[in-house]
PDB file of N, CA, C, O and CB in Angstrom:
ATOM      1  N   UNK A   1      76.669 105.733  94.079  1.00  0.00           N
ATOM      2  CA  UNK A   1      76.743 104.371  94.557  1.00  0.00           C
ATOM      3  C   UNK A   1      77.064 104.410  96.051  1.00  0.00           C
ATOM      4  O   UNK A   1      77.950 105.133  96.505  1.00  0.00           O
ATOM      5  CB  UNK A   1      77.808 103.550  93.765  1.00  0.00           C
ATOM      6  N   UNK A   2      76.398 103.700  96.706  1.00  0.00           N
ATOM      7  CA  UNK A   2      76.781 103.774  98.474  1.00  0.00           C
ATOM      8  C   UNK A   2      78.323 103.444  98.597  1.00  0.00           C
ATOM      9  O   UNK A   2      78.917 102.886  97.674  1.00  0.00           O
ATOM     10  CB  UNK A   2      75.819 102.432  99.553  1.00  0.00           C
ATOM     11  N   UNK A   3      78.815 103.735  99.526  1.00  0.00           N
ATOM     12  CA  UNK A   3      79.856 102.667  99.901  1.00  0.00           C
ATOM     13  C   UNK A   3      80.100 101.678 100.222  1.00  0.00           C
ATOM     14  O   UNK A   3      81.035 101.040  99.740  1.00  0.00           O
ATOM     15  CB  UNK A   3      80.299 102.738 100.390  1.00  0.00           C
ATOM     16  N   UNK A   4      79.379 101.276 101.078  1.00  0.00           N
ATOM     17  CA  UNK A   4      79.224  99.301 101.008  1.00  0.00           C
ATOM     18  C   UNK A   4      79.175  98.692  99.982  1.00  0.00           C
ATOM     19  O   UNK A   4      79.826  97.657  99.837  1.00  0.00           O
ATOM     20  CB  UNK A   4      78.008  98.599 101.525  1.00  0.00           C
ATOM     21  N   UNK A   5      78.348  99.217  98.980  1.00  0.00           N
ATOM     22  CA  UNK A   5      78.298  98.724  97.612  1.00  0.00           C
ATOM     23  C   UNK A   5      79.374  98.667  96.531  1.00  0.00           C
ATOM     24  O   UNK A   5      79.608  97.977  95.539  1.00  0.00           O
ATOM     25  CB  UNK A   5      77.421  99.365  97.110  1.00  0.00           C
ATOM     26  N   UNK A   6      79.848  99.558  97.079  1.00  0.00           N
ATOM     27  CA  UNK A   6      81.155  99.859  95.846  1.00  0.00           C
ATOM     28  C   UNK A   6      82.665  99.167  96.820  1.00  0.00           C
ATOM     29  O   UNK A   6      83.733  98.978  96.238  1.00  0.00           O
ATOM     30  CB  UNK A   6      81.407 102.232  95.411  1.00  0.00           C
ATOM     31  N   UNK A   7      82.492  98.882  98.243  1.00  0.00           N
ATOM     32  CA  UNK A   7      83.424  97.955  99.045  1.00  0.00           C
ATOM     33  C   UNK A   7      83.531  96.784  98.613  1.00  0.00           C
ATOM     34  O   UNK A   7      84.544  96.200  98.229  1.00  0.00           O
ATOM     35  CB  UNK A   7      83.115  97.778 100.312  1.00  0.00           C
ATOM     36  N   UNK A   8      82.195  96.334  98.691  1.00  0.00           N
ATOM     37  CA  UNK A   8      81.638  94.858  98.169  1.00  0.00           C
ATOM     38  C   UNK A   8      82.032  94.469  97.255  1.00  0.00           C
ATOM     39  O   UNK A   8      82.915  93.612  97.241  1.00  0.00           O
ATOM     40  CB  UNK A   8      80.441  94.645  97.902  1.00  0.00           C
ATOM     41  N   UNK A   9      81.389  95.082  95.977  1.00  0.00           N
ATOM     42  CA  UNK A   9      82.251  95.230  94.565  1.00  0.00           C
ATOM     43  C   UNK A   9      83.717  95.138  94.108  1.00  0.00           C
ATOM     44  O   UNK A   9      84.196  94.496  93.174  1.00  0.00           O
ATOM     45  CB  UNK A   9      82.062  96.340  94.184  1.00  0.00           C
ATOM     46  N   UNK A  10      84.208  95.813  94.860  1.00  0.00           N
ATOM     47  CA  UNK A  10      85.601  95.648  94.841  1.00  0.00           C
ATOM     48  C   UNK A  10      86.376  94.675  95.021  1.00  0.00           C
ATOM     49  O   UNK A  10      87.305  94.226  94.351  1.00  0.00           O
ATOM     50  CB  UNK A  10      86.002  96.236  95.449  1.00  0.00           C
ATOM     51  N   UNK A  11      85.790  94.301  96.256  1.00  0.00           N
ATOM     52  CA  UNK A  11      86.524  93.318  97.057  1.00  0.00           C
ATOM     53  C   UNK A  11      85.951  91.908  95.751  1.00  0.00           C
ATOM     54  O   UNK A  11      86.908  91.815  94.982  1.00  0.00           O
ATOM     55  CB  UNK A  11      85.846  93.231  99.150  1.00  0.00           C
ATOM     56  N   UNK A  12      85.031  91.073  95.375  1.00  0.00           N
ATOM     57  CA  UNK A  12      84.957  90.285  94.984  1.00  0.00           C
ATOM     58  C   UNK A  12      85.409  90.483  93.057  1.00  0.00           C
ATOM     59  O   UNK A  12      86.035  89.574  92.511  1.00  0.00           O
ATOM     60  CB  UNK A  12      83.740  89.915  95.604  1.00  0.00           C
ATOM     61  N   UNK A  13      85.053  91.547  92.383  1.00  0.00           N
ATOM     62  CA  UNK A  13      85.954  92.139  91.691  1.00  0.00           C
ATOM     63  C   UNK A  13      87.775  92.097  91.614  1.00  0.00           C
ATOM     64  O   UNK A  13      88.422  92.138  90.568  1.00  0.00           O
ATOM     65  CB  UNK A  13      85.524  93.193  91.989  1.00  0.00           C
ATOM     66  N   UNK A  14      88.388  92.000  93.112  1.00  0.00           N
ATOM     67  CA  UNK A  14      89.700  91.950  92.961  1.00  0.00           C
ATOM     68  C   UNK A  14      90.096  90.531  93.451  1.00  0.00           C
ATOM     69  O   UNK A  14      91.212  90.012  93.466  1.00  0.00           O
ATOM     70  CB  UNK A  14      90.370  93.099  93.683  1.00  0.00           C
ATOM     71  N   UNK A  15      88.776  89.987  93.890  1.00  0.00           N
ATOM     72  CA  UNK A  15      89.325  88.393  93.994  1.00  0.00           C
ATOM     73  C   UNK A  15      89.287  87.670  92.901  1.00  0.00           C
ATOM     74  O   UNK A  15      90.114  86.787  92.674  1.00  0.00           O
ATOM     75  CB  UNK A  15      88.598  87.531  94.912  1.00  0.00           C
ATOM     76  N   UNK A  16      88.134  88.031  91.961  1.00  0.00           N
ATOM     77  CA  UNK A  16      88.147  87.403  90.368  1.00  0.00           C
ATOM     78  C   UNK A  16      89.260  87.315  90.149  1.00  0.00           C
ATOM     79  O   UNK A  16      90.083  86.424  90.359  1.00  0.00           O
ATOM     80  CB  UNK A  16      87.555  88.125  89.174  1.00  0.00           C
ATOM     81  N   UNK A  17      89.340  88.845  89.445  1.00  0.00           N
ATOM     82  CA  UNK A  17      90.695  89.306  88.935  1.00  0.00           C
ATOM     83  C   UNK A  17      92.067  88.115  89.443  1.00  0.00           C
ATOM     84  O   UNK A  17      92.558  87.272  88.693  1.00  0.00           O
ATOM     85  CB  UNK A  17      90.939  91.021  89.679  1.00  0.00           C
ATOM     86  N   UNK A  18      92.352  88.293  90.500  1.00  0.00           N
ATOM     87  CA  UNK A  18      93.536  87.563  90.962  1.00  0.00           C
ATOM     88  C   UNK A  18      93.144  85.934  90.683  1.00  0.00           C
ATOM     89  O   UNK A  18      93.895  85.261  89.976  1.00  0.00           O
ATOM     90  CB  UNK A  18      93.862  87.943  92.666  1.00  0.00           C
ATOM     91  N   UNK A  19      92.313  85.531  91.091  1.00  0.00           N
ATOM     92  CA  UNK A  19      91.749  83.785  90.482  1.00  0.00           C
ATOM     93  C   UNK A  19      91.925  83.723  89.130  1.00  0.00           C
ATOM     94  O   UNK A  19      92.354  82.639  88.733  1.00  0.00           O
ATOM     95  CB  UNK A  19      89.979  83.333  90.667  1.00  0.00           C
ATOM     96  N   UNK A  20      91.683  84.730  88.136  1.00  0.00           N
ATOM     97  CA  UNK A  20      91.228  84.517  86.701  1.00  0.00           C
ATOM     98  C   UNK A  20      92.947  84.424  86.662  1.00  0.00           C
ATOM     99  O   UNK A  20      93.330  83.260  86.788  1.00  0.00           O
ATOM    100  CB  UNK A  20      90.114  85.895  85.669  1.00  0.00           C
ATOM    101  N   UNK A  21      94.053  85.431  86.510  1.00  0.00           N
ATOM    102  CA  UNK A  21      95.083  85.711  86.761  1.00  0.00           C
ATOM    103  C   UNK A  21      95.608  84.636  87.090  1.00  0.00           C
ATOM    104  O   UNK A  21      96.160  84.165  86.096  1.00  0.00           O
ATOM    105  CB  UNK A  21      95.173  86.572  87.455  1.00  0.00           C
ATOM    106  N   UNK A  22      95.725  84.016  87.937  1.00  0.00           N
ATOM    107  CA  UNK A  22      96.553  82.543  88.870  1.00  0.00           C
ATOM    108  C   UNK A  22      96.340  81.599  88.167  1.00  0.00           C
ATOM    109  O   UNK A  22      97.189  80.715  88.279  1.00  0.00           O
ATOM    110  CB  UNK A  22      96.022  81.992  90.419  1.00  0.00           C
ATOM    111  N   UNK A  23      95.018  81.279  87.009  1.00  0.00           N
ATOM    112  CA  UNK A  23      94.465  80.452  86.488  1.00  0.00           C
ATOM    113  C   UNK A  23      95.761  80.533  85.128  1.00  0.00           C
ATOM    114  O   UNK A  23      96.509  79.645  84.719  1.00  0.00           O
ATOM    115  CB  UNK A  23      92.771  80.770  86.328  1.00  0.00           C
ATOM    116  N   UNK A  24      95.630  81.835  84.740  1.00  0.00           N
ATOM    117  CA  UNK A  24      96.719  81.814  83.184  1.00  0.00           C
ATOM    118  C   UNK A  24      98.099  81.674  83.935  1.00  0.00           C
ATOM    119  O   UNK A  24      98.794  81.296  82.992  1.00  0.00           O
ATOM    120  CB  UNK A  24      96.727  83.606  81.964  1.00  0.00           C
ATOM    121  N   UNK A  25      98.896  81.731  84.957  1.00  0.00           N
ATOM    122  CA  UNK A  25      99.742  81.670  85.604  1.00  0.00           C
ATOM    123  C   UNK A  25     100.644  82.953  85.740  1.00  0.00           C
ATOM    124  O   UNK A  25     101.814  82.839  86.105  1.00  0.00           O
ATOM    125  CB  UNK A  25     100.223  80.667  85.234  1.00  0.00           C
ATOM    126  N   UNK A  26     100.269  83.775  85.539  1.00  0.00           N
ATOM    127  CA  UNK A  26     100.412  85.200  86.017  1.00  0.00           C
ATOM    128  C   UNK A  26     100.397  85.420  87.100  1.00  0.00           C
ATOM    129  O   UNK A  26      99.481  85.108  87.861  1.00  0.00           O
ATOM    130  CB  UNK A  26      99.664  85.984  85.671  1.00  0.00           C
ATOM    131  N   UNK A  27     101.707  86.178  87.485  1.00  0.00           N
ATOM    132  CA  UNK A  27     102.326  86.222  89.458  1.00  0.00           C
ATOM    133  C   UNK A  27     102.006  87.474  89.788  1.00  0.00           C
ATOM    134  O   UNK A  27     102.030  88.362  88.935  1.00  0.00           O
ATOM    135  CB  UNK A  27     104.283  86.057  89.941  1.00  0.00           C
ATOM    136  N   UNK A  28     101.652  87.721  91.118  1.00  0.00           N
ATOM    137  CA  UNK A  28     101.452  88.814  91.573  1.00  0.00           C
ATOM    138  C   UNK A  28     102.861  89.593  91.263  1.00  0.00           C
ATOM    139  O   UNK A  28     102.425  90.715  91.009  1.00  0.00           O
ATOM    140  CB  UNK A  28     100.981  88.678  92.986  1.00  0.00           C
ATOM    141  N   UNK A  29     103.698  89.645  91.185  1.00  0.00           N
ATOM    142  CA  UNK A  29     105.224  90.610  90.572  1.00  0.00           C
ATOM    143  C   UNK A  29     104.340  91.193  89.331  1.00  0.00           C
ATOM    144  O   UNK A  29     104.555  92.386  89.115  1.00  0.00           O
ATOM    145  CB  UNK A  29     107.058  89.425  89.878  1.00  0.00           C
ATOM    146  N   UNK A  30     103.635  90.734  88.702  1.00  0.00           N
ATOM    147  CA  UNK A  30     103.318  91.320  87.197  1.00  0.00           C
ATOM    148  C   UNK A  30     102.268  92.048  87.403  1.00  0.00           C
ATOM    149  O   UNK A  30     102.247  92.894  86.509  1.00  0.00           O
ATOM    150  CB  UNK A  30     102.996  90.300  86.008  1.00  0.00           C
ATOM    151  N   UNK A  31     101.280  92.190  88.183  1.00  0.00           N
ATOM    152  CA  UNK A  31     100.148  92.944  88.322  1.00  0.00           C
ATOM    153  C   UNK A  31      99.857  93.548  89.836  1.00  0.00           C
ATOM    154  O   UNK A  31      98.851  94.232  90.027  1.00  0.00           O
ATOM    155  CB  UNK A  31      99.046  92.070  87.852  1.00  0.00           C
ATOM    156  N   UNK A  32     100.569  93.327  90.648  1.00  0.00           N
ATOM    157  CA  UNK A  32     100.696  94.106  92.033  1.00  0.00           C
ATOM    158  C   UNK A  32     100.559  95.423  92.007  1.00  0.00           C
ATOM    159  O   UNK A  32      99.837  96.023  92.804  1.00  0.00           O
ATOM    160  CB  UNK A  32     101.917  93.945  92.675  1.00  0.00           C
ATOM    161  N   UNK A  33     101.455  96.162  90.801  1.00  0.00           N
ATOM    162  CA  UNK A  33     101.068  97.530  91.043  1.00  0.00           C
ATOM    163  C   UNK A  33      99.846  98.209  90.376  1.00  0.00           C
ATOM    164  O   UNK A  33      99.449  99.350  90.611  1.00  0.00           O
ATOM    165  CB  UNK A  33     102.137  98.262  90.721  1.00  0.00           C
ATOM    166  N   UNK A  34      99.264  97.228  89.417  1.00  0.00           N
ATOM    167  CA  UNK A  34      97.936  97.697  89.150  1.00  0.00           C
ATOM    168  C   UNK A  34      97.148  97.797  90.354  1.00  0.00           C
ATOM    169  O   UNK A  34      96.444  98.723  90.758  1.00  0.00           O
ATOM    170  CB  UNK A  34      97.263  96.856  88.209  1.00  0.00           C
ATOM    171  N   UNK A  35      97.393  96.693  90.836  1.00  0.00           N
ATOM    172  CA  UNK A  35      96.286  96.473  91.827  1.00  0.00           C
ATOM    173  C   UNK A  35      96.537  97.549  92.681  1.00  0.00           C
ATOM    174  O   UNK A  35      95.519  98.146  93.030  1.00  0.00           O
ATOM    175  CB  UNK A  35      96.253  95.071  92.589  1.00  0.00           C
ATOM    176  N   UNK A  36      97.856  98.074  93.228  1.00  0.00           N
ATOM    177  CA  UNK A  36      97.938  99.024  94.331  1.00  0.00           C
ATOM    178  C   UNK A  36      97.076 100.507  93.899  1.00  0.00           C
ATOM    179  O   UNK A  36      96.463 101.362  94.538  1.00  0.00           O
ATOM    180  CB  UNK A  36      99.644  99.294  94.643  1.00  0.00           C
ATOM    181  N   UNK A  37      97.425 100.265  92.368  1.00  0.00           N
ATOM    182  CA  UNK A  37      96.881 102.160  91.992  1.00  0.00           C
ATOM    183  C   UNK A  37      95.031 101.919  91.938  1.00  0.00           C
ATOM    184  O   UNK A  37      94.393 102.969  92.025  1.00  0.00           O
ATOM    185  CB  UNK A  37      97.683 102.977  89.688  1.00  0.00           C
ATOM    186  N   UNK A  38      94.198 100.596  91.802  1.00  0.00           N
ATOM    187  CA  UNK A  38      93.546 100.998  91.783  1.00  0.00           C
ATOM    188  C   UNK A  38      92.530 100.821  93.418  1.00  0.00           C
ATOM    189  O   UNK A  38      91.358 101.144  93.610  1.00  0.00           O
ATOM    190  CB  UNK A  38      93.343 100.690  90.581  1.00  0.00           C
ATOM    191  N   UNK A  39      93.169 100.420  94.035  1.00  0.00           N
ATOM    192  CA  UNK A  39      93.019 100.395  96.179  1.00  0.00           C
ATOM    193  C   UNK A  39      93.175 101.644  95.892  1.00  0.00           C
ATOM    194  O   UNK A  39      92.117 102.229  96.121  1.00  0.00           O
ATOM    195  CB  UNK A  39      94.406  99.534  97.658  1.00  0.00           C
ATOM    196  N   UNK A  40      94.124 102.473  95.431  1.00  0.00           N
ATOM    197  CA  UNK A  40      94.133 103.823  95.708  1.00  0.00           C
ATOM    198  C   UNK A  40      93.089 104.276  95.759  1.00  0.00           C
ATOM    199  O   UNK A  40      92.432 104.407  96.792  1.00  0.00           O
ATOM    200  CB  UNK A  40      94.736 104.515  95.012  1.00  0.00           C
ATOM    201  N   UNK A  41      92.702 104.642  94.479  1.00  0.00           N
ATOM    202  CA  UNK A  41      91.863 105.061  93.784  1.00  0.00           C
ATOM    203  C   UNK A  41      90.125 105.215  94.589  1.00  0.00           C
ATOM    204  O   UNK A  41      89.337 106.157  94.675  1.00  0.00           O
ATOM    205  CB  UNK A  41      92.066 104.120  92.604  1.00  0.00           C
ATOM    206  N   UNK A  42      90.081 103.381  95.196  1.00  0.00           N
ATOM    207  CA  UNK A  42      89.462 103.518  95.518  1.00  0.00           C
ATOM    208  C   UNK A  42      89.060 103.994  97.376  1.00  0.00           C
ATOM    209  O   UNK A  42      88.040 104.270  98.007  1.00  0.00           O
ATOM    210  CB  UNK A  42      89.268 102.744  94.835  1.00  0.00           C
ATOM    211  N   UNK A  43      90.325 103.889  97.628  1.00  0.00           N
ATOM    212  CA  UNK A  43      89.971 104.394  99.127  1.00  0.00           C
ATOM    213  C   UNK A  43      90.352 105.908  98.731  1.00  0.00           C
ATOM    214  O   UNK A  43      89.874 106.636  99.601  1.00  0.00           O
ATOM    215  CB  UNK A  43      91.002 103.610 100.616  1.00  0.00           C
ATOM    216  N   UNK A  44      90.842 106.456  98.022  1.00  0.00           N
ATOM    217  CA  UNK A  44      90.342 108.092  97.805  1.00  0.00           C
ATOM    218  C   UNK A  44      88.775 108.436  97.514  1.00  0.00           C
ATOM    219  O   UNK A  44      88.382 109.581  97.738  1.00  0.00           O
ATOM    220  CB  UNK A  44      91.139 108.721  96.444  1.00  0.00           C
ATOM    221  N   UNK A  45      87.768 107.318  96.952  1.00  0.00           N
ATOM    222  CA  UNK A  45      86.442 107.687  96.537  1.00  0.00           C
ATOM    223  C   UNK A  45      86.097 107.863  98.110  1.00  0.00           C
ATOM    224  O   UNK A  45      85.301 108.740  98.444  1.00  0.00           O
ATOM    225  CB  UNK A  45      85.494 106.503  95.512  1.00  0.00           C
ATOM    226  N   UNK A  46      86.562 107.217  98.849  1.00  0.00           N
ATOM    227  CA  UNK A  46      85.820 106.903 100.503  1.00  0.00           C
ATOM    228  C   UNK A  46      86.414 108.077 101.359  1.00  0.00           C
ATOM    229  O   UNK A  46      85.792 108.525 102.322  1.00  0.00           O
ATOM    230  CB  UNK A  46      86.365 105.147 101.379  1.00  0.00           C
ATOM    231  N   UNK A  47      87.626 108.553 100.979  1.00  0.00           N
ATOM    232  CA  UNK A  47      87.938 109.763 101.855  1.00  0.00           C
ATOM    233  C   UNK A  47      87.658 111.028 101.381  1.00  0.00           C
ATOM    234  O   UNK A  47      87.547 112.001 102.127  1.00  0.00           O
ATOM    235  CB  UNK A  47      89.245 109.823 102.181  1.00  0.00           C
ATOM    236  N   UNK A  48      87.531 111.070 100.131  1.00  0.00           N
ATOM    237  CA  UNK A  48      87.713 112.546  99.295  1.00  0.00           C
ATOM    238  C   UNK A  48      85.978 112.419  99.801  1.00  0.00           C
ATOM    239  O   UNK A  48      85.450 111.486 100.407  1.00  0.00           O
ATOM    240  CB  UNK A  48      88.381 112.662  97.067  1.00  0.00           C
ATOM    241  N   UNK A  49      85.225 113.968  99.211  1.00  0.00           N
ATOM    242  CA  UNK A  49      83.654 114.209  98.862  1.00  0.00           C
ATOM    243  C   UNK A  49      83.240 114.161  97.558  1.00  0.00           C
ATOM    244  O   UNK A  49      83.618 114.841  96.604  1.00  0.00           O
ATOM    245  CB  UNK A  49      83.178 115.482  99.267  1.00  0.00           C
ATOM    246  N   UNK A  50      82.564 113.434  97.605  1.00  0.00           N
ATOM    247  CA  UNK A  50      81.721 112.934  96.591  1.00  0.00           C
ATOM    248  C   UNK A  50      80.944 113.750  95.904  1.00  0.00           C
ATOM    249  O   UNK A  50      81.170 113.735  94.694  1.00  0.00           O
ATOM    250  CB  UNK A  50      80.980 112.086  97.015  1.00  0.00           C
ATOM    251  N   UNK A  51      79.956 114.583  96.326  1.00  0.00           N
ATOM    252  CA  UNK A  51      79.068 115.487  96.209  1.00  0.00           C
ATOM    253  C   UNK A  51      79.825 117.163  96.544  1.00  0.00           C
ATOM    254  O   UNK A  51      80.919 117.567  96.938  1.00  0.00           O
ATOM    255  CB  UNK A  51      77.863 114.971  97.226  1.00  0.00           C
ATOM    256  N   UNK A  52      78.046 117.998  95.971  1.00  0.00           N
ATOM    257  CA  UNK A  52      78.975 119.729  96.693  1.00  0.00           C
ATOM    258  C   UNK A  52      77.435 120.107  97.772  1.00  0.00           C
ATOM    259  O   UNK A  52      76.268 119.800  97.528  1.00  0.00           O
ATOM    260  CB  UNK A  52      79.406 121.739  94.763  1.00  0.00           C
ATOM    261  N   UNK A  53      77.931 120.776  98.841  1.00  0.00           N
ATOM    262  CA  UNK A  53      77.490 120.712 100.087  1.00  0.00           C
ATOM    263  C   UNK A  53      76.104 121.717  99.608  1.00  0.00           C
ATOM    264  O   UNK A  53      76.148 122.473  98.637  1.00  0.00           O
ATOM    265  CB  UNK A  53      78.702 121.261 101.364  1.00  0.00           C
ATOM    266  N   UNK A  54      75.411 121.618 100.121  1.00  0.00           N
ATOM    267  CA  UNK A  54      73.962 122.741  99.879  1.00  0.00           C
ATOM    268  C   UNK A  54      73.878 123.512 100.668  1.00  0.00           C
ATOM    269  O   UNK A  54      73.606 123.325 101.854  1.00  0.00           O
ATOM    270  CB  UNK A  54      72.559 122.284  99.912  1.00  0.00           C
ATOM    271  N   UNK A  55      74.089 124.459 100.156  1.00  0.00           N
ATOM    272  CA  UNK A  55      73.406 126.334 100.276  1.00  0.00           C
ATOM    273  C   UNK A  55      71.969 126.596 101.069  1.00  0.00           C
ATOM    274  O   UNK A  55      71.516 127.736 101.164  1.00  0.00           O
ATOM    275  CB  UNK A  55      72.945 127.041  98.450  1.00  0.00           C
TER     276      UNK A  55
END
């Protein structure tokens, strides 16, 4: 998947999430650290290598 694509994704992906969330009345205190592990996650896909280099 490119990276723009999977930026993009994310980003409107974690705005759902938080709208759908705010809607049942669920506070960021209750799901903040999900959200932090999976930013991780994903700015490790963008720094780590993806692929293995060719011979």
């Amino acid at each position: 998947m490119n990276k723009i694509t999977l930026l993009g994704l994310s980003v409107i992906f974690f705005y759902a999430l938080i709208q759908i969330l705010q809607f049942y009345g669920i506070g960021p205190e209750v799901y903040s650290m999900y959200m932090y592990f999976y930013i991780f996650i994903i700015i490790s896909i963008f720094v780590l290598p993806n692929d293995y280099p060719k011979l």
